[in-house]
C-alpha positions in Angstrom: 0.0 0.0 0.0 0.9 3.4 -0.8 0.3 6.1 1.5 0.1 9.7 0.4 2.6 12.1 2.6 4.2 15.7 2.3 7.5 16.9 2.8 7.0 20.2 5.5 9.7 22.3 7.0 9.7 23.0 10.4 7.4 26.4 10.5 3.8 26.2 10.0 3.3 27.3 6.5 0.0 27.3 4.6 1.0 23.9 3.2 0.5 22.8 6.1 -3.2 23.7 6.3 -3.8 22.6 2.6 -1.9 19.2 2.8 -4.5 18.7 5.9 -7.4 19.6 3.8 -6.5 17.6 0.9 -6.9 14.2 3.5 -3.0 14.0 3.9 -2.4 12.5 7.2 1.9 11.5 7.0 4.3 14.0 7.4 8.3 14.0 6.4 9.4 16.2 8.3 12.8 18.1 8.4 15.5 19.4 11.2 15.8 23.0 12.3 20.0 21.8 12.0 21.3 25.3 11.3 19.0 26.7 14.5 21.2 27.8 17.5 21.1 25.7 20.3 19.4 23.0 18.5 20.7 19.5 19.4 19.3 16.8 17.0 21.0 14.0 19.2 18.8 15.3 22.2 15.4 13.8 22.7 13.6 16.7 23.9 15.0 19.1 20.9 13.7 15.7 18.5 10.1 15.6 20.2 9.9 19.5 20.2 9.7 19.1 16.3 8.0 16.3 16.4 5.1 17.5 18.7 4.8 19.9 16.3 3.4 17.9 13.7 1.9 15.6 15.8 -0.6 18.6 17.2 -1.4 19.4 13.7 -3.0 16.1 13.0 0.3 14.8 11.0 1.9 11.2 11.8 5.7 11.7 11.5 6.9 8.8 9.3 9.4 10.0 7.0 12.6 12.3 8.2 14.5 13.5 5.6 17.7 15.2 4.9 20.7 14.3 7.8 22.6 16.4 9.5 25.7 17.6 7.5 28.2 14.8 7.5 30.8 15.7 5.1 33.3 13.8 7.2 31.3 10.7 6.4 31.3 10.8 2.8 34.7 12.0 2.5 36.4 9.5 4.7 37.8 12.7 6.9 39.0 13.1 10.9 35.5 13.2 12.8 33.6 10.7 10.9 33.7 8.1 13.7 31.8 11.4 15.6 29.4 11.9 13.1 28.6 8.5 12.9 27.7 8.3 16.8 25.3 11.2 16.0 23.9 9.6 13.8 22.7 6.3 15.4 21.8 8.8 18.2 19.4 10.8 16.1 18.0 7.0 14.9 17.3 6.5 18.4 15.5 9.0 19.1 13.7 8.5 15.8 13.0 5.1 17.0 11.2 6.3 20.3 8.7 8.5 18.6 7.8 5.7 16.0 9.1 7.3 12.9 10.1 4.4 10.3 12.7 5.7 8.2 15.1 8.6 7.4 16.0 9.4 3.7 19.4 10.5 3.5 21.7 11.0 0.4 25.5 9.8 -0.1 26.5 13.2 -2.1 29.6 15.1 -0.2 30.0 18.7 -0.9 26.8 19.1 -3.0 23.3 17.6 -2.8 20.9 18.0 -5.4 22.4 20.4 -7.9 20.9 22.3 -11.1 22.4 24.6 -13.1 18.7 26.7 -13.5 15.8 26.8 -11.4 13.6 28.8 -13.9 13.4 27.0 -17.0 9.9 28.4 -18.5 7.5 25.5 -19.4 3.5 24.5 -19.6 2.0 27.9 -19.8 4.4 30.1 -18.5 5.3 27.8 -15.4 8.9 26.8 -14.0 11.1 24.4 -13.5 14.3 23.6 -12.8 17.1 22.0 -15.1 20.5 20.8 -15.0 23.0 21.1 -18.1 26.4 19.5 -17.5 27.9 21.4 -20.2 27.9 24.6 -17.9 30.1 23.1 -15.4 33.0 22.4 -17.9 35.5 25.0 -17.2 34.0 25.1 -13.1 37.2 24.8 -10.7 37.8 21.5 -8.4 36.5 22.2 -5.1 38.7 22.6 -2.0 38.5 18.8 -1.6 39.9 18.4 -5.1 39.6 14.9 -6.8 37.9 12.5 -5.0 37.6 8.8 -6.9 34.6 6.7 -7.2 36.8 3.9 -5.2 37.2 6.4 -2.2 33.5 7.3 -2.3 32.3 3.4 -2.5 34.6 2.6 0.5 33.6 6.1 2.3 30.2 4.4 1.5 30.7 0.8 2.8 32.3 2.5 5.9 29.5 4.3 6.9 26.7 1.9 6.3 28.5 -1.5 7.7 28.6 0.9 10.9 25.2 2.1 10.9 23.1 -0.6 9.8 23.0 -3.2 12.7 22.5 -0.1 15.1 19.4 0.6 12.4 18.2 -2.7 12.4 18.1 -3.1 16.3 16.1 0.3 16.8 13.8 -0.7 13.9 14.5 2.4 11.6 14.5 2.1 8.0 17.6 3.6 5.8 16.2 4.7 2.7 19.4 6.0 0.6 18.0 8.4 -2.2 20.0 8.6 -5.3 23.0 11.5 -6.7 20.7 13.8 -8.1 21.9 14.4 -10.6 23.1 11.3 -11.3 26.5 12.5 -13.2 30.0 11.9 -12.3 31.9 13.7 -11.3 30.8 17.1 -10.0 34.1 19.9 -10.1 36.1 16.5 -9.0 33.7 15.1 -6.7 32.6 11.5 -7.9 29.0 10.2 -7.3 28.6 7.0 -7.0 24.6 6.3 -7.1 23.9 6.6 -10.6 22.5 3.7 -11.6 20.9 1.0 -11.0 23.7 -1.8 -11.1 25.1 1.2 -8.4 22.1 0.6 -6.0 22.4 -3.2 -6.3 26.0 -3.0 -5.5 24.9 -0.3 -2.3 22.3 -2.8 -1.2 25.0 -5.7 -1.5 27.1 -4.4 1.0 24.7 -5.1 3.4 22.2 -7.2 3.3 20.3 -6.0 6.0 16.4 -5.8 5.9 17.0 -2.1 7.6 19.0 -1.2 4.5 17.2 -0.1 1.6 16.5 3.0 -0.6 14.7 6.1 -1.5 13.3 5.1 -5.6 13.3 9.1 -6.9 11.6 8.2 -9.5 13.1 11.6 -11.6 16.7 10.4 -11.0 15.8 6.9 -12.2 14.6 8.4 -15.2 17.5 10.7 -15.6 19.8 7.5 -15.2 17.8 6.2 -18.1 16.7 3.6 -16.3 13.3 1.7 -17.0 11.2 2.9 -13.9 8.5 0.4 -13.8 10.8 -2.2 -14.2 13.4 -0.9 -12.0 10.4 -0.4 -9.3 9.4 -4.2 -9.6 13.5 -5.3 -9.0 14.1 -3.3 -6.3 9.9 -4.0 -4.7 10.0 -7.3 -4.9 13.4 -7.4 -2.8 11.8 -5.3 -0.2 14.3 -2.5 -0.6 11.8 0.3 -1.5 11.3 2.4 2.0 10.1 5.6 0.7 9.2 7.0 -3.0 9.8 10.4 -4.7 7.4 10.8 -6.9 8.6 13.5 -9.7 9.3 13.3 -13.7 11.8 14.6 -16.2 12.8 15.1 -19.7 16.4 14.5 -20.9 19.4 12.6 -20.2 22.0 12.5 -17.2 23.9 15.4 -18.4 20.9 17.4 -19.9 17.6 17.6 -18.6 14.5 19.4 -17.1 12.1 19.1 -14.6 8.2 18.8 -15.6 4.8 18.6 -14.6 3.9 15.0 -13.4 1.7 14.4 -16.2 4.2 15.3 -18.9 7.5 13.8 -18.6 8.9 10.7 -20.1 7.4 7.9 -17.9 4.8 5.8 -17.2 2.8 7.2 -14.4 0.2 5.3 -14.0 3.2 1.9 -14.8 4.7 3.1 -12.0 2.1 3.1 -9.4 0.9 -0.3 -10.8 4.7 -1.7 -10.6 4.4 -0.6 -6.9 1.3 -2.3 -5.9 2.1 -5.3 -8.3 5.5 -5.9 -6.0 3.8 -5.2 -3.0 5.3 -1.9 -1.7 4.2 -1.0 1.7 5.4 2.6 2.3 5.1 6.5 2.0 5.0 8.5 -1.1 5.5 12.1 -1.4 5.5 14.8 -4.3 8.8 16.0 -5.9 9.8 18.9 -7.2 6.6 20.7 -8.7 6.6 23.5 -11.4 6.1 27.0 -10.2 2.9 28.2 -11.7 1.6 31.9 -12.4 1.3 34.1 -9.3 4.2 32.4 -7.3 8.0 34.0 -6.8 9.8 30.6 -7.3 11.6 31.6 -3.9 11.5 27.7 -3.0 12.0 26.4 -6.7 10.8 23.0 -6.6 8.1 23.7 -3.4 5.9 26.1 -4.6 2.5 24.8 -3.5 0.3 25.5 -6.4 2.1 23.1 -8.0 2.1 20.4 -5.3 -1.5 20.5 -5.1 -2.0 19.5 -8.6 0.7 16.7 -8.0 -0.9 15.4 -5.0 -4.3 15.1 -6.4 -3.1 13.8 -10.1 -1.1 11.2 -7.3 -4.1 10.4 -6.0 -6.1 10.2 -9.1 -3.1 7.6 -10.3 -4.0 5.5 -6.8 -7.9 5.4 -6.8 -7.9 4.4 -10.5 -5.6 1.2 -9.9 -7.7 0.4 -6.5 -11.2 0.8 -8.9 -9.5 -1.4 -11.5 -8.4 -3.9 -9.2 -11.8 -4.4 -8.0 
């Protein structure tokens, strides 16, 4: 079963209110991490933000986006620290009930576009990504770092983390590079395809170790989605779902509207259900229609709206079908 959910910062927002009204009852919810004083690995901080949902009528299941961990990814002094945070903030996950964080294996950048205001449908925007513009872009301060360093960064991290996972009962849900091009100004990402998540997932075989399916970085990787959705389903490795489309390749593309990108929507939800998936769903990035400033490129909420219900179209029709 899929069950509808919306990504919400920490504030109350009108999104908040509308999500509500459209029958959404899962929140993922974010971290205040930048807010001074805030301590993520202290379980009154956590329940603070979690209350806060909680009294809006929202079920916490989803956190996503982890504390800056830099040391982690690049293998640096102080990732052993970082690390201990880490299974401290699970814990505390674990004692309010929420089932799973999404967190990303991309050092120095996380997801990265060269525009966010392509014009598209009617005036709307989205954003895009062109690799071609980064060509002549300096090597960061970390300079080159290899796809071998990254993997064993990787394997590092997750051969430490999963058991702890496992014994609180939290779910790992590792979201794709996004994009899903190597390298960025020297920096090599590693989850790019496919045959890169089955190699991830192979590392550890833990049933607390699974993934994030974006379905717009699948797409970008070229990848089948429907088919790539019943793989990774029927192995139980699908925790939480980004539900977005795109036009373009790897090193060229743009964001659309749900209903106009190149995938099979409606394959997609049926590939989920087919394999079974048991887990939340949530918008991704959403044009930014007429009237909005495209301050949050991506999180407008006109354009969620739309998403959400042409999401929830996709799931009623399969249930009547199926009946």
């Amino acid at each position: 079963m899929l069950r509808i959910a919306e990504a919400l910062g920490c504030e109350i927002t009108p999104m908040w209110y509308l999500a509500r009204q459209l029958g959404v009852k899962e929140a993922v919810a974010g971290l205040p991490y930048n807010r001074p004083g805030f301590d993520y690995t202290d379980f009154n901080d956590f329940m603070f933000v979690y209350n806060k949902f909680k009294d809006f009528g929202f079920r916490v299941t989803v956190l996503e986006g982890a504390p800056e961990n830099h040391n982690i990814k690049l293998g640096l002094p102080g990732r052993d620290e970082e690390i201990d945070k880490f299974i401290k903030l699970l814990g505390n996950m674990a004692r309010l009930g929420v089932e799973a964080i999404c967190y990303n294996f991309m050092p120095v950048f996380g997801w990265f576009r060269t525009s966010m205001a392509i014009e598209t449908r009617g005036g709307a925007f989205v954003t895009g990504y062109d690799h071609e513009v980064l060509k002549d872009a300096p090597l960061t301060e970390f300079g080159e770092v290899s796809q071998d360093d990254m993997w064993a960064n990787y394997e590092y991290f997750i051969r430490a983390v999963a058991p702890e996972a496992q014994r609180l009962g939290v779910k790992l849900a590792l979201h794709p590079d996004d994009p899903p091009i190597s390298p960025l100004r020297g920096i090599s990402r590693i989850l790019i395809s496919a045959a890169a998540f089955e190699r991830a997932m192979s590392i550890s075989p833990n049933p607390y170790h699974g993934m994030t399916y974006c379905q717009g970085c699948f797409s970008t990787m070229g990848e089948d989605v429907p088919e790539t959705i019943a793989k990774f389903g029927k192995q139980n490795k699908i925790f939480f779902i980004h539900f977005r489309d795109v036009v373009g390749s790897a090193a060229k593309f743009r964001e659309t509207f749900h209903d106009e990108g190149k995938t099979d929507m409606p394959g997609a939800i049926k590939a989920y259900l087919d394999a079974g998936v048991n887990c939340p769903v949530r918008v991704d990035h959403v044009p930014t229609m007429h009237g909005e400033n495209n301050d949050r490129p991506g999180y407008e909420s006109m354009g969620r709206l739309y998403a959400i219900g042409y999401l929830r179209g996709l799931l009623d029709s399969h249930t009547i079908s199926s009946t």
